[in-house]
LOTOR-679485 format. One record per atom (N, C-alpha, C, O): residue number from 1; atom name; x, y, z. Coordinates in nm, 4 decimals. Example, Ala and Ser with C-alpha at 12.3 -4.5 7.8 and 13.67 -1.06 7.14 Angstrom:
<pts>
1  N  1.3190  -0.5690  0.7800
1  CA  1.2300  -0.4500  0.7800
1  C  1.3200  -0.3300  0.7800
1  O  1.4236  -0.3319  0.8465
2  N  1.2850  -0.2250  0.7080
2  CA  1.3670  -0.1060  0.7140
2  C  1.2900  0.0030  0.7870
2  O  1.3409  0.1138  0.8039
</pts>
This chain:
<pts>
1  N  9.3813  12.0602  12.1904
1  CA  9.4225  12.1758  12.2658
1  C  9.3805  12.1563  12.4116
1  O  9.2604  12.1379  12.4313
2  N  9.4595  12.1578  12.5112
2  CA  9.4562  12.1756  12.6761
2  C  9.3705  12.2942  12.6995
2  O  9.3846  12.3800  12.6124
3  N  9.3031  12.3170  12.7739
3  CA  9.2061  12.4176  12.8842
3  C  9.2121  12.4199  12.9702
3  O  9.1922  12.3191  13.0381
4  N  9.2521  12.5687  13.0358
4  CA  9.2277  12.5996  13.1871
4  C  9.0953  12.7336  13.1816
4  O  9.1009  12.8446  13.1287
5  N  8.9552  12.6513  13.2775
5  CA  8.8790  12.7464  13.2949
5  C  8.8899  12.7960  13.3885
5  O  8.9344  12.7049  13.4584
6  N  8.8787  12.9195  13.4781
6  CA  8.8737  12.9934  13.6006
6  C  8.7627  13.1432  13.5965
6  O  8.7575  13.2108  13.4937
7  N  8.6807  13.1793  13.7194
7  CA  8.6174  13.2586  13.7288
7  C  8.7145  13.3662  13.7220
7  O  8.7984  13.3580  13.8118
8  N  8.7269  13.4494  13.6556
8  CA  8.8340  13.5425  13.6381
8  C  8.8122  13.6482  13.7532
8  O  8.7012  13.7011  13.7589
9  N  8.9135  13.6854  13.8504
9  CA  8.9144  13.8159  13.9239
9  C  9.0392  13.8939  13.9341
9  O  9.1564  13.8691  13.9626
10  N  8.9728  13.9937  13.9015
10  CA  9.1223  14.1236  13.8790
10  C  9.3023  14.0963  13.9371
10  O  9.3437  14.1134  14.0518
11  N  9.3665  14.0593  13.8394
11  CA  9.4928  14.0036  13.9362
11  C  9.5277  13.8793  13.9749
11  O  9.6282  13.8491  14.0394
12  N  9.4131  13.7820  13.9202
12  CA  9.4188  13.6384  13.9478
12  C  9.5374  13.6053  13.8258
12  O  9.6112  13.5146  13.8644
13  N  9.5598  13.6370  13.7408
13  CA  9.6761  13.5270  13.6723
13  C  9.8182  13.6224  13.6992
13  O  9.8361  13.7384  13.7364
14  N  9.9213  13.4929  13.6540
14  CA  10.0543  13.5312  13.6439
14  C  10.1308  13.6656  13.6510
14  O  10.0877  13.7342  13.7436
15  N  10.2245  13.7203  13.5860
15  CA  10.2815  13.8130  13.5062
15  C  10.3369  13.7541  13.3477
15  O  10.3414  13.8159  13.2414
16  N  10.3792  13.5994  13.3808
16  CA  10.3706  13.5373  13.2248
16  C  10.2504  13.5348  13.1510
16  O  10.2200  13.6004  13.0514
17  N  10.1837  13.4469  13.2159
17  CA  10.0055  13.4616  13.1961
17  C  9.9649  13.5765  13.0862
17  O  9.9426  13.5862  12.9656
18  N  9.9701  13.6715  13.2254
18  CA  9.9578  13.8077  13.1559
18  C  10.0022  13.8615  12.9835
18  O  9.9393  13.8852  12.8804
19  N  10.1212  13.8627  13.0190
19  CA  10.2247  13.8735  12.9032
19  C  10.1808  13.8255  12.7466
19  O  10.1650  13.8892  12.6425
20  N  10.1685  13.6752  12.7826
20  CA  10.1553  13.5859  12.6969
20  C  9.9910  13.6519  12.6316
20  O  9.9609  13.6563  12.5123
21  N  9.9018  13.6989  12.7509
21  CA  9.7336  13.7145  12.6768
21  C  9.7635  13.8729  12.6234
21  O  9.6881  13.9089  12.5329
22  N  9.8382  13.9461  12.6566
22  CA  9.8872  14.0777  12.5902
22  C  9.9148  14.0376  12.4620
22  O  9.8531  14.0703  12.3606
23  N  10.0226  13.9561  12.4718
23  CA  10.0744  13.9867  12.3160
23  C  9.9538  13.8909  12.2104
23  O  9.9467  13.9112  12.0892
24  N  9.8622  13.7827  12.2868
24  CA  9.8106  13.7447  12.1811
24  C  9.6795  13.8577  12.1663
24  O  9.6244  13.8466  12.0568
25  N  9.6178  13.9670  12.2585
25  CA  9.5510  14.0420  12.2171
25  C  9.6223  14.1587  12.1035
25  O  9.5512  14.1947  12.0096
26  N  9.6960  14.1881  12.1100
26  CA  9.8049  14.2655  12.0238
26  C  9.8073  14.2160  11.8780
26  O  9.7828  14.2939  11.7859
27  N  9.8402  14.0716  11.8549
27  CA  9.8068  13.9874  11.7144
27  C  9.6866  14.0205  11.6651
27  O  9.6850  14.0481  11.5451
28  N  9.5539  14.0270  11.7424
28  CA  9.4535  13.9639  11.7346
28  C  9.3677  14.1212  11.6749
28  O  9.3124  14.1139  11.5652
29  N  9.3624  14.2477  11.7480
29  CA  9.3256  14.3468  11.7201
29  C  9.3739  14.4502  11.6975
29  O  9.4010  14.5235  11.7927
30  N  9.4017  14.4927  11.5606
30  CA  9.4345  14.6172  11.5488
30  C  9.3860  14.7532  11.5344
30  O  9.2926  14.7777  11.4581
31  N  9.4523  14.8567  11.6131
31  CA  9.4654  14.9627  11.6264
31  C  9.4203  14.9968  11.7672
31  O  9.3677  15.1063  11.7874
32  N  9.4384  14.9057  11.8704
32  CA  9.4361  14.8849  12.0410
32  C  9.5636  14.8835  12.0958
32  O  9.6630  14.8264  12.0507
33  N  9.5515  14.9637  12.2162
33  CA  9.6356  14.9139  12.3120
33  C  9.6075  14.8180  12.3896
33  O  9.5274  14.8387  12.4807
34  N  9.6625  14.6983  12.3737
34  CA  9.6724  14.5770  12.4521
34  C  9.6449  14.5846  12.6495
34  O  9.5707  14.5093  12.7126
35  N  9.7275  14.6943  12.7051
35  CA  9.6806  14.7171  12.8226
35  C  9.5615  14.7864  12.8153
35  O  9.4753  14.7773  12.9027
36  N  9.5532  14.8413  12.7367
36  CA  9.3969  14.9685  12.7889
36  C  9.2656  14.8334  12.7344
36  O  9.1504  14.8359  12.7777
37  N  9.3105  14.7392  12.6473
37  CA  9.1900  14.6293  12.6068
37  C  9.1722  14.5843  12.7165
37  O  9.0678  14.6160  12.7735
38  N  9.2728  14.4903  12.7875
38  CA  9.2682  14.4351  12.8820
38  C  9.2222  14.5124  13.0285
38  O  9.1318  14.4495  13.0835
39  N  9.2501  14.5921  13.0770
39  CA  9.2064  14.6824  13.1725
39  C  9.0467  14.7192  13.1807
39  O  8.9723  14.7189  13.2788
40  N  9.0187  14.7525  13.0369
40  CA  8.8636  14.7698  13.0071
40  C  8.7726  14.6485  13.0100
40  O  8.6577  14.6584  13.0530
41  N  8.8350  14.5046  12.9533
41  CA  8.7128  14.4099  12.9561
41  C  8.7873  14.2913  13.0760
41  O  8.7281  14.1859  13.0987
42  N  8.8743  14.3126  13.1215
42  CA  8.9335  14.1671  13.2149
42  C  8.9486  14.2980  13.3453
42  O  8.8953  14.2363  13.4375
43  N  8.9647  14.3551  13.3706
43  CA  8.9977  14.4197  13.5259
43  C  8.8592  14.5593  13.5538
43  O  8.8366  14.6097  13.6638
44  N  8.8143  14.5813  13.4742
44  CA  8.6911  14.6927  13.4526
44  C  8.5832  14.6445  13.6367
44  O  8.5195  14.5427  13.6633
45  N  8.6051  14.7529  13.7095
45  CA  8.4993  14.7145  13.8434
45  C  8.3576  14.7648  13.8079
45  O  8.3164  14.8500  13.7293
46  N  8.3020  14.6857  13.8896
46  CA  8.1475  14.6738  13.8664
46  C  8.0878  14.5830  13.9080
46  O  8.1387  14.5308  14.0072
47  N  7.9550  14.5207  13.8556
47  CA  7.9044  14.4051  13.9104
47  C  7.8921  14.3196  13.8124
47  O  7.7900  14.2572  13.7833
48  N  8.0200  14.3143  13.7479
48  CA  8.0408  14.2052  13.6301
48  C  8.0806  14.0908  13.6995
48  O  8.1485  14.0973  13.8020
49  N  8.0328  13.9617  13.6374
49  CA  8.1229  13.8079  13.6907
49  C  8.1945  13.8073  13.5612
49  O  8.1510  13.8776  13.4699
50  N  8.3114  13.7269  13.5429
50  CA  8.3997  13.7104  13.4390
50  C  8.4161  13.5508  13.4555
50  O  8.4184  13.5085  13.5711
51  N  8.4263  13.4699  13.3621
51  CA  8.4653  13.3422  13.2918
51  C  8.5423  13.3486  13.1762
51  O  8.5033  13.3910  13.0675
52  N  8.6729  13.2974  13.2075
52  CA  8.7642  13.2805  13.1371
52  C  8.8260  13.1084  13.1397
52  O  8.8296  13.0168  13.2219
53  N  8.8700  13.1315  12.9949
53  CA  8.9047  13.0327  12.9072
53  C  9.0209  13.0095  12.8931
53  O  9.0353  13.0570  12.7805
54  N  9.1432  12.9625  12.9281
54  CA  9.3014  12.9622  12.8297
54  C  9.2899  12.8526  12.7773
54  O  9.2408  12.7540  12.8322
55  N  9.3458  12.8590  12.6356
55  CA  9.4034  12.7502  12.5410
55  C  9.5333  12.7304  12.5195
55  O  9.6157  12.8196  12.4993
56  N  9.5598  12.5809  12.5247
56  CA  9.7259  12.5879  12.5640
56  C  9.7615  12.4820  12.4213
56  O  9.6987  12.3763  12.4144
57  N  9.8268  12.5039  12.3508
57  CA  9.8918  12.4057  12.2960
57  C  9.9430  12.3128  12.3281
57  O  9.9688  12.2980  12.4476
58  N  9.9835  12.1973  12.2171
58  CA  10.0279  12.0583  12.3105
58  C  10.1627  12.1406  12.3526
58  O  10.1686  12.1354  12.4754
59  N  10.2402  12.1924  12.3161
59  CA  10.3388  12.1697  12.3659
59  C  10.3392  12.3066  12.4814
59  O  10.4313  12.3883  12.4820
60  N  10.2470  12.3126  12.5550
60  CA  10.2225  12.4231  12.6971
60  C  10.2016  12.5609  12.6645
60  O  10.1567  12.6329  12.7536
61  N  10.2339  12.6244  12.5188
61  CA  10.2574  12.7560  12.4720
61  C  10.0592  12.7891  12.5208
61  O  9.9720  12.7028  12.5303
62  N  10.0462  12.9221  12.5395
62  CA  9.9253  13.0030  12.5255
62  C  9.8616  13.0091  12.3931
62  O  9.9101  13.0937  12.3179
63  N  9.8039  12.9676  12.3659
63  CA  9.7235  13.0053  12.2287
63  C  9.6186  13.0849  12.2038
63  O  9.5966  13.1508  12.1022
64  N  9.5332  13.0723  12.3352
64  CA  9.4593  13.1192  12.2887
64  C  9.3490  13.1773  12.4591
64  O  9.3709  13.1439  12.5756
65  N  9.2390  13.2679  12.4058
65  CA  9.1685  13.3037  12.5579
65  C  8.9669  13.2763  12.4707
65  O  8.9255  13.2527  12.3572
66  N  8.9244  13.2910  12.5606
66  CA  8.7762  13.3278  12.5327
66  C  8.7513  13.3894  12.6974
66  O  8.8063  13.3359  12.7937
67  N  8.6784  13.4852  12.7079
67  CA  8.6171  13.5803  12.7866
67  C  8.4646  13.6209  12.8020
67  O  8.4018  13.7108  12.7462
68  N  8.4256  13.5287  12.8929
68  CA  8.2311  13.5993  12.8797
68  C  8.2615  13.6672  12.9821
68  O  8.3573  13.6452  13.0563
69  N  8.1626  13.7744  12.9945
69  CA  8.1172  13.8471  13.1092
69  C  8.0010  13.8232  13.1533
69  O  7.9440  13.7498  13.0727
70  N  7.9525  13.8415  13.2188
70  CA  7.7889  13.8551  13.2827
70  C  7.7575  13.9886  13.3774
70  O  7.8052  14.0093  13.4889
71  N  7.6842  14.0559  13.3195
71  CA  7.6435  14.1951  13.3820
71  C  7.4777  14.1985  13.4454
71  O  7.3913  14.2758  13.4040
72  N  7.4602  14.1065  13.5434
72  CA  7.3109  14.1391  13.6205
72  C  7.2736  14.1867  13.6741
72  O  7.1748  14.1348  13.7260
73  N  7.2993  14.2916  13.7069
73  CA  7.2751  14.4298  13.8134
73  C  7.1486  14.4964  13.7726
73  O  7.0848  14.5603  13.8563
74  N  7.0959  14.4828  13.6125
74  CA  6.9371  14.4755  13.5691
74  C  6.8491  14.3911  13.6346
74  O  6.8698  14.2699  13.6400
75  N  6.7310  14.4564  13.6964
75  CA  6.6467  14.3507  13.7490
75  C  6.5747  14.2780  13.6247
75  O  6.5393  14.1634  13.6524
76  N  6.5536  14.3085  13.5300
76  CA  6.4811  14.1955  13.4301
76  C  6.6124  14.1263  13.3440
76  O  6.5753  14.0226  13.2891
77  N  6.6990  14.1454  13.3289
77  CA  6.8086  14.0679  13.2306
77  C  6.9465  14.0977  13.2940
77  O  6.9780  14.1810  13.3790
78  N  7.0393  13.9799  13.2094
78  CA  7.1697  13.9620  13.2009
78  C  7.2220  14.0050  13.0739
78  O  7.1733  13.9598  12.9703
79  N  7.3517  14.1190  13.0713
79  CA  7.3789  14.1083  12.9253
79  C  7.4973  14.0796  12.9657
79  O  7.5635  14.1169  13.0625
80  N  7.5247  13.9783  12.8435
80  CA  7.6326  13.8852  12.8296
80  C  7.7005  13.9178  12.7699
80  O  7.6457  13.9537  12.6656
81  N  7.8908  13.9435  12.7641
81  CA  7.9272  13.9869  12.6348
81  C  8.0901  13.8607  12.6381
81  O  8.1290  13.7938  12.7338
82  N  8.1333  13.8668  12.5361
82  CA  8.2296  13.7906  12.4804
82  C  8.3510  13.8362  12.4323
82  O  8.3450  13.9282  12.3507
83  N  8.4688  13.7898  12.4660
83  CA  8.5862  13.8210  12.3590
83  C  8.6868  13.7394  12.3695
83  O  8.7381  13.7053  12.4761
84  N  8.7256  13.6979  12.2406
84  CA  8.8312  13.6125  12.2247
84  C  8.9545  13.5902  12.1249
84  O  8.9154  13.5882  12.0082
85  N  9.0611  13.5769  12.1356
85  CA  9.1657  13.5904  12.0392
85  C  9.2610  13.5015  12.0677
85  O  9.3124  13.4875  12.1787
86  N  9.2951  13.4204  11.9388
86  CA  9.3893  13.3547  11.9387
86  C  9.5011  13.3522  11.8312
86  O  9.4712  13.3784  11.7147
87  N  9.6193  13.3240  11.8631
87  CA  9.7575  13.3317  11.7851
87  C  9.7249  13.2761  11.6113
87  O  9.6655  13.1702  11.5911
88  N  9.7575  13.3359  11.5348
88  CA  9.6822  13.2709  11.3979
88  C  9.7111  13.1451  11.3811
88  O  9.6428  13.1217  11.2813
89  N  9.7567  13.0599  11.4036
89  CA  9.7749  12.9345  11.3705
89  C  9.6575  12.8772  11.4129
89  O  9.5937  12.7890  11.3553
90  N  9.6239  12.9511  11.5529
90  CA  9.5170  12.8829  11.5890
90  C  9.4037  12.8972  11.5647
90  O  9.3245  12.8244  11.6246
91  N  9.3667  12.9689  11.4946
91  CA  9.2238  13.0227  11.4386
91  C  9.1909  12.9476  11.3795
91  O  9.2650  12.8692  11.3202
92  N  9.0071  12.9468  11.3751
92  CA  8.9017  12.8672  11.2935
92  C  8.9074  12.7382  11.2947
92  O  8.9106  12.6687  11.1931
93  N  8.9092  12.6923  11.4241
93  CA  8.8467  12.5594  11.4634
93  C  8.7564  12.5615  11.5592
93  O  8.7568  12.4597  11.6284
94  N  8.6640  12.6577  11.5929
94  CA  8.5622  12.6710  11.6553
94  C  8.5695  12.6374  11.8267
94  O  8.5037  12.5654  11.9017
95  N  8.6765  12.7226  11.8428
95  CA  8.7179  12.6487  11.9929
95  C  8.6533  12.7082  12.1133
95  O  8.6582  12.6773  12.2324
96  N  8.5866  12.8098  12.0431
96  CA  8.5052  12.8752  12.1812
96  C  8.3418  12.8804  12.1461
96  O  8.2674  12.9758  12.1688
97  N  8.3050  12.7500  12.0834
97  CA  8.1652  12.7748  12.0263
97  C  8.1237  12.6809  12.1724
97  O  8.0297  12.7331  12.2322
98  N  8.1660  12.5799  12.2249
98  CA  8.1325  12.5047  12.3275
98  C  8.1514  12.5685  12.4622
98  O  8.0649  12.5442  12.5464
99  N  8.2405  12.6378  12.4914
99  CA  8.2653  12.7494  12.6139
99  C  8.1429  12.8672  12.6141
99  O  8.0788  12.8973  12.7148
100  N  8.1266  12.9195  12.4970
100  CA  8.0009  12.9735  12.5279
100  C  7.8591  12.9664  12.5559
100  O  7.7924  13.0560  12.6075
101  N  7.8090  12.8270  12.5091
101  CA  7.6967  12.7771  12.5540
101  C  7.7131  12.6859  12.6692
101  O  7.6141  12.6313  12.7178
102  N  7.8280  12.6667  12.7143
102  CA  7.8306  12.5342  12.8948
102  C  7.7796  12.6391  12.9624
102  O  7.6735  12.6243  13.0230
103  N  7.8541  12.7752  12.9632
103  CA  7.8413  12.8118  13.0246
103  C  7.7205  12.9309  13.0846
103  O  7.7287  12.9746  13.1994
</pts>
């Protein structure tokens, strides 16, 4: 599987992009709205940093995302949080066990 990592900021990808991580959040969780998911953990202001993940199939399709956040605005800690979903085919090959500890 191909990877594109990028520090994620509000508005940085496509409208395909987009599209494509809608409908695979839509597969992925039910009983969400896909915009109100996305709005809440990828565009949410604050003093969050975001790291994002795309997974591309060989043949260029979207497969898949992983999403850390980092929230340090605590002077003693960082809380870290995660989310990720991919198209079922692509599930359970552990593709975001290495994205979460590089980083």
């Amino acid at each position: 599987m191909n990877k594109r990592d990028l520090s994620y900021l509000p508005g940085c990808l496509g409208a395909a992009t987009k599209a494509q991580l809608l409908s695979i959040i839509a597969q992925c969780f039910e009983g969400i709205e896909p915009d109100e998911y996305f709005a809440y953990y990828f565009e949410q202001a604050g003093p969050i940093h975001r790291r994002l993940r795309l997974y591309y199939s060989e043949a260029g399709e979207l497969a898949g995302y992983c999403l850390l956040t980092f929230d340090d605005s605590h002077q003693a800690f960082c809380v870290i949080g995660a989310s990720a979903g991919f198209l079922p085919q692509f599930r359970g090959k552990n593709n975001t066990f290495s994205f979460l500890f590089l980083r």
